[in-house]
C-alpha positions as a LaTeX table, in Angstrom:
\begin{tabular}{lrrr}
\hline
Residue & $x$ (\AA) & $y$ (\AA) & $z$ (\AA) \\
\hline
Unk1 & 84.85 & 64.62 & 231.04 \\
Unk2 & 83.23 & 67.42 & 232.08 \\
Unk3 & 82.60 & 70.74 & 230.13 \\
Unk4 & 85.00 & 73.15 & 231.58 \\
Unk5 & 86.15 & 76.86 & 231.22 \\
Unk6 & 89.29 & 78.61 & 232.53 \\
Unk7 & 90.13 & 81.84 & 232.61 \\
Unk8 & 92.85 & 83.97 & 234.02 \\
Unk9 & 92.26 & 87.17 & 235.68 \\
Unk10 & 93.50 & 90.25 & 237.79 \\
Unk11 & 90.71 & 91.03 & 240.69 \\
Unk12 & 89.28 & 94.46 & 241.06 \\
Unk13 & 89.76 & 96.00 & 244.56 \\
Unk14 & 87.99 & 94.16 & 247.08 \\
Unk15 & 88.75 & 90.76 & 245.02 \\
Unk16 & 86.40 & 87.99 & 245.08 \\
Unk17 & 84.85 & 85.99 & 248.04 \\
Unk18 & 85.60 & 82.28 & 248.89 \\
Unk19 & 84.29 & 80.24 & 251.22 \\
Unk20 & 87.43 & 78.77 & 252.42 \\
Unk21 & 89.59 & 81.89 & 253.39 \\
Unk22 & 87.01 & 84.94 & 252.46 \\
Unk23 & 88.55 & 87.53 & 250.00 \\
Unk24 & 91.54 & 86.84 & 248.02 \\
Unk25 & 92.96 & 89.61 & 245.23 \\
Unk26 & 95.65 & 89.95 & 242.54 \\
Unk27 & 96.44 & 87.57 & 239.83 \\
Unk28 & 93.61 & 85.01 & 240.10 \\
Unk29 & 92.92 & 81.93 & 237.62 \\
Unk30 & 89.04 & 80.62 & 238.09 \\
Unk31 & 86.98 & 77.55 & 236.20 \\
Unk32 & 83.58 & 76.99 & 235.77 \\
Unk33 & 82.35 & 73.46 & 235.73 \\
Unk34 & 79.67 & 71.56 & 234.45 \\
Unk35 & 78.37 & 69.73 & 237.38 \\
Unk36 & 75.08 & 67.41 & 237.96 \\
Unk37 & 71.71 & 68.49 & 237.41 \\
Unk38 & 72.35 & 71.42 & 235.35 \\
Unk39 & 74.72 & 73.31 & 237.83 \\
Unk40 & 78.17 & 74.68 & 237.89 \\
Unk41 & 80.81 & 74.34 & 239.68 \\
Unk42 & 82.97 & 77.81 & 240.32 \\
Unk43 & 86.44 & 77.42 & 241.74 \\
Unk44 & 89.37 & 80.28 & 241.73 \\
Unk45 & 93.10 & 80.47 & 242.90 \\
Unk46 & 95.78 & 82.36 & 243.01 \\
Unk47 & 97.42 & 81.88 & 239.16 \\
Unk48 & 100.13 & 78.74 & 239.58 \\
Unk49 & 99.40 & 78.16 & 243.26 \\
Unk50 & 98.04 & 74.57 & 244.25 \\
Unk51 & 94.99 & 75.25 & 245.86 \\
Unk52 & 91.76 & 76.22 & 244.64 \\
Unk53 & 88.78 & 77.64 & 246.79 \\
Unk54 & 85.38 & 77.49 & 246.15 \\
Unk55 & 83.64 & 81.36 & 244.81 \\
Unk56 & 81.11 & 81.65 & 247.49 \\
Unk57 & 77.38 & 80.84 & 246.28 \\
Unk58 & 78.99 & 78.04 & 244.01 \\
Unk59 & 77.32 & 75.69 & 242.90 \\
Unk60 & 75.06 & 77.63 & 240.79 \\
Unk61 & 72.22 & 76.59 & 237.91 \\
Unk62 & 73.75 & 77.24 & 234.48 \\
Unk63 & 71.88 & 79.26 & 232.29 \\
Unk64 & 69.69 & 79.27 & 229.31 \\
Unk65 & 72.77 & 81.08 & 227.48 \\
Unk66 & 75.00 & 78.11 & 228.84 \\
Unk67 & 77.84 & 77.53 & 230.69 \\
Unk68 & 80.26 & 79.75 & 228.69 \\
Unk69 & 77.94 & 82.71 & 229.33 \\
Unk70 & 78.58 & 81.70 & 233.03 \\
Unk71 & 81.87 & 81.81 & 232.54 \\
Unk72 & 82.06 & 85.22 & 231.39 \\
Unk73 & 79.81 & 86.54 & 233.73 \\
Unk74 & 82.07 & 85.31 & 236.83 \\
Unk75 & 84.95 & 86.88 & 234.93 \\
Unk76 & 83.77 & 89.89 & 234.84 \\
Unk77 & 82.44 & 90.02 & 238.15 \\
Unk78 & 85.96 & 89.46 & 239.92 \\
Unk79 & 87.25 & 91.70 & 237.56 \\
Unk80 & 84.78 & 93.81 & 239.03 \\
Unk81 & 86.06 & 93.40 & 242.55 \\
Unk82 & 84.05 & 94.41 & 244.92 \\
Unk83 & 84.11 & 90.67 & 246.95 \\
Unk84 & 82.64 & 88.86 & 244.12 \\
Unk85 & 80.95 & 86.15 & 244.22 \\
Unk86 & 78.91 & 83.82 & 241.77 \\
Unk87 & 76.29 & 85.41 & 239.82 \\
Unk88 & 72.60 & 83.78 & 240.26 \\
Unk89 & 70.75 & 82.92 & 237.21 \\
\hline
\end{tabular}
């Protein structure tokens, strides 16, 4: 199994950016992945809805700091707001 972080979170104004149906706000939940080749995986939805959406510019390299580091970093971007999207390395 994959390494794997979840996280819930309310969205700052503006929310964050998916590439399924652009910006979505409120109470979100998002996980980071560990995917092949030393990339992650970044998928949020609304908190106990069905479908998840991929956070535009996902997949993304993990970094020296790791994949928890990641994590926190795409927390506190949609936290943020602002349209959010995954952070580059």
């Amino acid at each position: 199994m994959s390494e794997q972080h979840t996280s819930r979170v309310t969205a700052g104004p503006g929310g964050a950016m998916t590439d399924e149906v652009g910006v979505i706000t409120g109470d979100l939940t998002v996980t980071t992945t560990a995917a092949p080749r030393g990339t992650a995986r970044i998928e949020v939805q609304y908190t106990d809805a069905d479908e998840w959406y991929t956070l535009t510019g996902s997949p993304v390299p993990v970094p020296a700091a790791g994949l928890g580091d990641l994590h926190e970093r795409v927390v506190d971007a949609i936290r943020s707001g602002g349209g959010a999207e995954a952070p580059r390395a």
